[in-house]
C-alpha positions in Angstrom: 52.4 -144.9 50.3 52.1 -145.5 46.7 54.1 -148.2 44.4 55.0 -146.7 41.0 55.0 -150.6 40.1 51.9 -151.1 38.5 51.8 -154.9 38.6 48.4 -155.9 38.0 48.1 -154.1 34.4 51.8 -154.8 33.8 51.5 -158.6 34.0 48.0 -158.1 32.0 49.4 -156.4 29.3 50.9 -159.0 27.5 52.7 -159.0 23.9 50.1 -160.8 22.0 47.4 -158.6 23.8 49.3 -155.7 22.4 49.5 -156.7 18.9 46.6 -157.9 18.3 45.6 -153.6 19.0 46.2 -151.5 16.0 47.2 -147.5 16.8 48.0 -145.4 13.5 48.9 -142.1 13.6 45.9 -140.3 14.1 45.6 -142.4 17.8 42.3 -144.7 16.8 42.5 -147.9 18.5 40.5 -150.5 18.4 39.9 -153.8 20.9 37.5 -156.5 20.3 35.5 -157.7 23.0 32.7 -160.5 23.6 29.2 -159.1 22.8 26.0 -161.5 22.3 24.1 -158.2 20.7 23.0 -158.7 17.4 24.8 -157.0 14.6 23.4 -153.2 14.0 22.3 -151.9 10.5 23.7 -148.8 9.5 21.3 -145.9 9.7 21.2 -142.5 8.4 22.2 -141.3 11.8 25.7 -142.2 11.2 27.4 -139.0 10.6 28.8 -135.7 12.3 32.5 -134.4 13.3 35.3 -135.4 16.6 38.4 -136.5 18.3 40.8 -138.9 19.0 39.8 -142.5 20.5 37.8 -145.6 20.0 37.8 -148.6 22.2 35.6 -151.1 23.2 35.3 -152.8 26.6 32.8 -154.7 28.4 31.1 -155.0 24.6 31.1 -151.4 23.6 32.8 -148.7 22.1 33.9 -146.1 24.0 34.5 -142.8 21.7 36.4 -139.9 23.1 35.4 -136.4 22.0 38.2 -133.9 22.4 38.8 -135.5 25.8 40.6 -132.6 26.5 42.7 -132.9 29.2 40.1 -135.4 30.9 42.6 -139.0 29.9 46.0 -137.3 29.8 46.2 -137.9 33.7 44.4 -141.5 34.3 44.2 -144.7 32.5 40.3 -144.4 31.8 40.0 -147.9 30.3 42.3 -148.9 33.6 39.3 -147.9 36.0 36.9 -149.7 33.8 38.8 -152.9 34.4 39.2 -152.1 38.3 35.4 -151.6 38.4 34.8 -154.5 36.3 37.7 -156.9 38.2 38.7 -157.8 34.6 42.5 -157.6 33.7 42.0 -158.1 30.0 40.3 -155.1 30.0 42.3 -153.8 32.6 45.5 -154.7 30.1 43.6 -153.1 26.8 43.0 -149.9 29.5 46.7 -149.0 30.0 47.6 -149.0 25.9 45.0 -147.3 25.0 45.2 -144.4 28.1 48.9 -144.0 27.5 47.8 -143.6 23.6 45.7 -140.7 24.4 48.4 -138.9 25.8 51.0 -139.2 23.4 48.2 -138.4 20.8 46.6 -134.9 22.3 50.6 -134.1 23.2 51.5 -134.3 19.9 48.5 -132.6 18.4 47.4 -129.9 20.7 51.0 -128.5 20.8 50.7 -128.8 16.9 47.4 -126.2 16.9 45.2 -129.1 15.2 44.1 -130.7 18.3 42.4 -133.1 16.6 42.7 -133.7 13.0 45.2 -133.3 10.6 46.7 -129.1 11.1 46.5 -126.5 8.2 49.3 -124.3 9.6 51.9 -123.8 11.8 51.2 -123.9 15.6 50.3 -120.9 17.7 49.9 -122.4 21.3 50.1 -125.4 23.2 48.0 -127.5 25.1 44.5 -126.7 26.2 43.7 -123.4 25.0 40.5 -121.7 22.9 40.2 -123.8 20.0 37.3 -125.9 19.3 38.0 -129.0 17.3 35.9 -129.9 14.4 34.5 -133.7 14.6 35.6 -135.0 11.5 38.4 -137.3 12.9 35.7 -138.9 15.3 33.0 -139.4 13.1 36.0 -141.4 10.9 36.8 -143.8 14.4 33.8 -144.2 14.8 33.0 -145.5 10.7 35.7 -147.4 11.6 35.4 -149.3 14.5 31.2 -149.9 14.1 32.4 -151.8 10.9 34.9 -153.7 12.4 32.2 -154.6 15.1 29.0 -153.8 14.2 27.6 -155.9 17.0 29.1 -153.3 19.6 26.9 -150.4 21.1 29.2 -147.0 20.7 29.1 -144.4 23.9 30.8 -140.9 23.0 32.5 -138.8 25.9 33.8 -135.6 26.9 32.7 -131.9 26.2 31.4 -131.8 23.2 28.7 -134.4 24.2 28.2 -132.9 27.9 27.6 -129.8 26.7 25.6 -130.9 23.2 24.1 -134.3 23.4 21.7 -134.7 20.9 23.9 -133.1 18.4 26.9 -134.4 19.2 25.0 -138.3 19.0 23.3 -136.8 15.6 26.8 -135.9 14.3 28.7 -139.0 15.5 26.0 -141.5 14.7 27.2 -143.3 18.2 23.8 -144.9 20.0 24.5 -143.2 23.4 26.5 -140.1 24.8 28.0 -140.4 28.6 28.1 -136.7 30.3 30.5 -135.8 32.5 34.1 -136.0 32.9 35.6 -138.5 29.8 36.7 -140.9 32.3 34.2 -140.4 35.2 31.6 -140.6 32.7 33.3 -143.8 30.8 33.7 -145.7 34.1 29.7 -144.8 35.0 28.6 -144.9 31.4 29.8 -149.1 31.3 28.3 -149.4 34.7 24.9 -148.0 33.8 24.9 -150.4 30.3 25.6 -153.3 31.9 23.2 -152.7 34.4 20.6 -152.5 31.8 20.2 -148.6 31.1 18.9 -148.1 27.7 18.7 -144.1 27.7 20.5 -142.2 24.4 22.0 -139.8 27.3 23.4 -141.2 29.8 23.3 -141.1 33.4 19.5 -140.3 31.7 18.8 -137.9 35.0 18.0 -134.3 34.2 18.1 -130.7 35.7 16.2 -128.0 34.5 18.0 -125.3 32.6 17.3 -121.5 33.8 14.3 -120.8 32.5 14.9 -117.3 31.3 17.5 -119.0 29.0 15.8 -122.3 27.7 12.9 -124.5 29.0 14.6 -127.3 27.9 16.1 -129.8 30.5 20.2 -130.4 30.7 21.6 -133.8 31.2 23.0 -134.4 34.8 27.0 -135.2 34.4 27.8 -138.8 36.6 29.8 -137.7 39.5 33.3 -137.7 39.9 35.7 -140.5 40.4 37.9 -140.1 43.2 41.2 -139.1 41.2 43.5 -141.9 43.4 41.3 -144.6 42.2 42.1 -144.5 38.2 45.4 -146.2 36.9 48.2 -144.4 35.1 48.6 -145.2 31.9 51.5 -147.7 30.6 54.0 -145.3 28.8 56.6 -148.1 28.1 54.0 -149.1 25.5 54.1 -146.0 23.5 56.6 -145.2 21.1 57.2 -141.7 23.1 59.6 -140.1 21.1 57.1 -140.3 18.0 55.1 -137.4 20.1 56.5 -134.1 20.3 55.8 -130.5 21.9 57.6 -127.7 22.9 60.9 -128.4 25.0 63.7 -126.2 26.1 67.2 -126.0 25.0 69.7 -123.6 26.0 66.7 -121.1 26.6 65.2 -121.7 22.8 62.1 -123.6 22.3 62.4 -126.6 20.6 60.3 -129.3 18.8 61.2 -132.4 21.2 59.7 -136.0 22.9 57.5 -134.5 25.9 55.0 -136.0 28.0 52.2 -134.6 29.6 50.6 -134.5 33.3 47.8 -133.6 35.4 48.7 -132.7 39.2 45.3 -131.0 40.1 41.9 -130.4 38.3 40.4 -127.2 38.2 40.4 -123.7 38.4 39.2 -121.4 41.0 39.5 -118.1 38.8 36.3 -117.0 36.7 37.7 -115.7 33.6 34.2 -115.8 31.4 35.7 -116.6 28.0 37.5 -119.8 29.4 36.0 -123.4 29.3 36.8 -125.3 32.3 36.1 -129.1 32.0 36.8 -129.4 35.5 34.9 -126.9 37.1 35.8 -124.0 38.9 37.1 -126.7 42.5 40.4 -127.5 42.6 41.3 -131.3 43.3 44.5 -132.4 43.6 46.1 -135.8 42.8 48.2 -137.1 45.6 51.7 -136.1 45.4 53.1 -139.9 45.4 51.0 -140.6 42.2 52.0 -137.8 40.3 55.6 -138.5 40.9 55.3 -142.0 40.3 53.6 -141.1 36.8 56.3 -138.5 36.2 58.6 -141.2 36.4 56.6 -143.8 35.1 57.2 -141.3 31.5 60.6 -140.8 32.2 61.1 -145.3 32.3 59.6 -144.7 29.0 62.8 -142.6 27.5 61.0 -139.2 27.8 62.8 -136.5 29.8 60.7 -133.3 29.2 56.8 -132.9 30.5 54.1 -130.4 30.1 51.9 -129.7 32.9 48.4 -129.5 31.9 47.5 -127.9 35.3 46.1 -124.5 34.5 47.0 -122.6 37.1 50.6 -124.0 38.4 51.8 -122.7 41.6 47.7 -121.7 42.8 48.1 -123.6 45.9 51.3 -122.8 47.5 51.5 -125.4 49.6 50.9 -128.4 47.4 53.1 -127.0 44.4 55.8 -126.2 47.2 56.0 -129.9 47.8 56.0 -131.0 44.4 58.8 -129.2 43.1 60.6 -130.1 46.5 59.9 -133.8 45.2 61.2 -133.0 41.7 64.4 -131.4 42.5 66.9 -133.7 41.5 65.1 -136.1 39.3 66.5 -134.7 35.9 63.3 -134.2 34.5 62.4 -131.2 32.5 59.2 -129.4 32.4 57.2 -126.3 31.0 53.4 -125.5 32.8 51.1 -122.4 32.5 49.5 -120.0 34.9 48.6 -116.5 35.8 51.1 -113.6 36.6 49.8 -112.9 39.8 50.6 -116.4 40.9 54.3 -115.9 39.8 54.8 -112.4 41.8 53.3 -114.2 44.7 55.3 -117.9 44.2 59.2 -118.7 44.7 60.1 -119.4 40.7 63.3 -119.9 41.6 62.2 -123.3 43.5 60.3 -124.3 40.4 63.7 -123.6 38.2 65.2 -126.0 40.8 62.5 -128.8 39.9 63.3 -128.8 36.7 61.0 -125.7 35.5 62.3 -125.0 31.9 59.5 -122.4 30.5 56.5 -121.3 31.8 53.3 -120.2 29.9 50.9 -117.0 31.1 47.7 -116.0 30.9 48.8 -112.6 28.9 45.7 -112.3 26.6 45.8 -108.3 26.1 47.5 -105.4 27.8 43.8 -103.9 28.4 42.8 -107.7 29.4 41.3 -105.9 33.1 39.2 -103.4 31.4 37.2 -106.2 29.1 34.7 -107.4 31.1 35.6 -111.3 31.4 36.7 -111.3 35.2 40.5 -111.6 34.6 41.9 -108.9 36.7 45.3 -108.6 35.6 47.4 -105.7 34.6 49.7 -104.9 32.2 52.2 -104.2 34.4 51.3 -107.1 36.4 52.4 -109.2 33.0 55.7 -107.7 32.3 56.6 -108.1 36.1 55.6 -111.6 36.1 58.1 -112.4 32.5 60.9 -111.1 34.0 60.7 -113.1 37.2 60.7 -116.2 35.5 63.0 -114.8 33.0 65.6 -113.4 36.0 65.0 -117.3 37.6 66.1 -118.6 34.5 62.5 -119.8 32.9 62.0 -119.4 29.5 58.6 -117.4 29.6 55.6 -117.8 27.2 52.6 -115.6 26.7 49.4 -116.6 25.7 47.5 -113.6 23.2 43.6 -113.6 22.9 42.8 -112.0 20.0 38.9 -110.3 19.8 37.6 -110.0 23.9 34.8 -108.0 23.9 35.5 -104.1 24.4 39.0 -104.6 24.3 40.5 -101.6 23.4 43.9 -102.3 23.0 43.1 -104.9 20.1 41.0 -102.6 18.2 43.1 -99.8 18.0 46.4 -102.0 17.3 48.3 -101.1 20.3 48.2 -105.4 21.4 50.6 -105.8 18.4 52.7 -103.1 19.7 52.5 -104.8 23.1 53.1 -108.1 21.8 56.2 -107.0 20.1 57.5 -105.3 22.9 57.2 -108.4 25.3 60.4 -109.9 26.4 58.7 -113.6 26.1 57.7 -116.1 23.2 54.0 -116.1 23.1 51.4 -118.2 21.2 47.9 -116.5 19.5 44.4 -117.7 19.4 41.2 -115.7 18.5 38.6 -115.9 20.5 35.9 -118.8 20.0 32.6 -118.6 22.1 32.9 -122.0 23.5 29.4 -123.7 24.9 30.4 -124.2 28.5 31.6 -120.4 29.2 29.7 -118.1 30.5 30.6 -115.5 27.5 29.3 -118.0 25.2 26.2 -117.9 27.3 25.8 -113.9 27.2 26.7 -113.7 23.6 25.8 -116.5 21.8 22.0 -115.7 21.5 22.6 -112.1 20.0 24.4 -113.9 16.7 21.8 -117.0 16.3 18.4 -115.2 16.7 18.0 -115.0 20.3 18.6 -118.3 21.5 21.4 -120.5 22.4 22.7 -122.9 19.5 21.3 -126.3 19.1 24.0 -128.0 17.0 27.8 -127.4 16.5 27.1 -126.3 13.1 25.3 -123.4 14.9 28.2 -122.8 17.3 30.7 -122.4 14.4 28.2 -119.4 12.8 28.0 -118.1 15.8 32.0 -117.8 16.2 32.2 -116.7 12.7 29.1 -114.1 13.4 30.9 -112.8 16.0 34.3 -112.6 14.5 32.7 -110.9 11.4 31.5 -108.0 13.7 33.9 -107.4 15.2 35.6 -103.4 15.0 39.0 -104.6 13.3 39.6 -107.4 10.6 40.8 -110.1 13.2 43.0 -112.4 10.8 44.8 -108.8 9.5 46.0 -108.6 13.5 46.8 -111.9 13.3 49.3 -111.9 10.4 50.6 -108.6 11.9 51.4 -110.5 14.9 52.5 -113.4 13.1 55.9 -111.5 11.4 57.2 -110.6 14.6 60.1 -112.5 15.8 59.2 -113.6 19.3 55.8 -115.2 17.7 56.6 -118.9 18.6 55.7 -120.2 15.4 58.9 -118.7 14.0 60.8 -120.4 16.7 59.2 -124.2 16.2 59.5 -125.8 12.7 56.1 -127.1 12.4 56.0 -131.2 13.2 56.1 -133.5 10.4 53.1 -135.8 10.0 
């Protein structure tokens, strides 16, 4: 059975450890640590565009790039000190994890995932944008002259799926593949056992070679999910980090946490980039209710979960919300409408399920080609049955899927308009790591998959540009309607 007193990192993390750690606003953090390297020069390599995290431990810096989802559930400096039996890091680890959540809470819900937002949200965690790389190229400026002795590693997808660019970009001297806190834990391990390689694990596997001779780098495996520490959320100043909460049915602007019960998705939707893969793992139940209430200690009542597809095993989310009933938390999640027709809503209103998010995209969404099988009636059916269970239901719209009829001739605004939910909009962005972004990448940068994010952005805004209708025209359209939820959340003050 598992304690939800961490002891080890609460008697670690001690008051003058967490001064001596600056956080601003824009979640960069900082932490010295004994190095004997000698101090680096600056070279022309130190450029490019990212995310949200610095933080050194074991004598590096450890950058996060759009970590995505990857530290909202584990304390990823936490299993650094577990691996490296060291509870100063270990103490350093549960700041800095619980940092990251508050940060991509407060940002991703916002629409500027990553730096500082040009407009009003449109959707919540975990969706189609791609963040730029500007905000990691400035933590990474700023911790390398703060300790220019320290080697810098960069994580997460951006360097999984683009190395060599990503390093270019960032100027950081090695990337770690994998999942950010699989590949943090076995990027520290590799260093100090004396790997040297820009890439790291530095093992390749060859790409297909119809698509590109080149090699890919080989992620480093998973870390079992019950071995990384939750972060310390008494540390944070939680109500500093908002998101969408629910109040008397209406969306609200409000202090909200965020957690991961499972990884994964089993569903192949081709426009979606899965971090995680396509197997579903599951945290054990008695860790993510002690990290429910871990956040709740911390003064927050309301959470988000980040699972994407809440409610696909019926077993497992059957006994969560049987452990949540009764714990006066609140809490919004997303999934798929043909996992509400087939799940008991009314047992997740009963665990404190305030609003639930669907996969909506288009009413033609079946007929477009990326594997996501779901009909329009299917979506209606599914609103009301959270609606009737007393869940506030959201819709996510996918603006510009191939061949979608229903976009190009208008009749999605229609749709849209006619829905009985709030719903959130995002245009479509070929993301490396998709398989649509494999299929029609190459057609809008010469025949051949991009090389650099640069090229990925063109490629989005090739795409976009040929498309039948003026995109950003739908947009606006959808924009002035009334259950758009932008016109229900005043936009967060910075």
């Amino acid at each position: 059975m598992l304690t939800c007193k961490n002891s080890t990192t609460r008697q670690a993390a001690t008051p003058s450890i967490k001064e001596s750690i600056p956080l601003d606003r824009h979640g960069t953090t900082v932490v010295p640590a004994p190095t004997s390297r000698a101090p680096r020069q600056p070279g022309p390599h130190r450029s490019g565009r990212g995310t949200t995290v610095a933080g050194i431990g074991a004598g590096l810096l450890l950058i996060f790039c759009c970590a995505e989802p990857a530290l909202i559930a584990a304390g990823v400096r936490a299993g650094i000190g577990a691996w490296l039996s060291s509870p100063w890091v270990i103490a350093v680890a549960v700041l800095l994890a619980a940092a990251v959540v508050a940060v991509i809470v407060r940002r991703r819900t916002r629409g500027d995932a990553c730096c500082p937002p040009g407009s009003a949200p449109t959707v919540p965690a975990g969706r189609d944008r791609l963040p730029e790389l500007g905000c990691v190229r400035v933590a990474v400026e700023r911790a390398v002259s703060r300790y220019p002795a320290a080697r810098t590693v960069a994580v997460g997808p951006h360097g999984t799926h683009l190395p060599v660019s990503t390093r270019a970009e960032l100027g950081v001297d090695h990337i770690a593949c994998g999942e950010a806190d699989s590949a943090t834990v076995g990027a520290v391990r590799a260093l100090l056992a004396g790997a040297d390689a820009s890439v790291l694990p530095g093992a390749a596997a060859p790409h297909n070679l119809l698509e590109s001779p080149e090699s890919r780098p080989r992620p480093f495996p998973n870390l079992r999910l019950e071995e990384l520490a939750f972060p310390a959320y008494d540390l944070v100043p939680t109500a500093d980090y908002t998101a969408e909460v629910i109040s008397g049915g209406l969306p609200l602007p409000g202090p909200c946490g965020m957690v991961l019960a499972a990884r994964g998705c089993t569903y192949g939707c081709t426009f979606c980039h899965l971090p995680f893969g396509t197997k579903m793992r599951n945290q054990p139940l008695d860790r993510v209710v002690c990290e429910i209430e871990a956040q709740q200690a911390a003064g927050l009542e309301f959470v988000f979960f980040l699972d994407y597809v809440f409610g696909i095993n019926r077993v497992f989310y059957s006994e969560l919300c049987a452990r949540l009933e009764g714990r006066g938390v609140g809490w919004v999640g997303q999934t798929r409408a043909e996992v509400v027709l087939k799940s008991d809503v009314a047992a997740w209103a009963r665990a404190g399920c305030q609003g639930m998010w669907l996969g909506a995209e288009s009413p033609a969404i079946a007929d477009t080609g990326v594997h996501k099988r779901v009909s329009e009636a299917q979506i209606e059916e599914a609103v009301l049955k959270l609606r009737d269970a007393g869940i506030t239901p959201f819709a996510f719209v996918l603006l510009g899927l191939p061949q979608d009829q229903a976009c190009v001739s208008g009749r999605l605004v229609d749709w849209a308009a006619k829905l009985p939910a709030w719903f959130g909009i995002n245009q479509l962005y070929l993301r490396p790591g998709t398989a649509l972004y494999d299929e029609l990448a190459p057609r809008y940068n010469g025949g051949v998959l991009p090389a650099t994010w640069r090229e990925v952005q063109e490629v989005t805004r090739r795409y976009r540009a040929a498309y039948p209708i003026d995109l950003d025209q739908q947009q606006q359209r959808l924009i002035e309607l009334p259950n758009y939820l932008g016109n229900a959340i005043a936009p967060v003050a910075g």
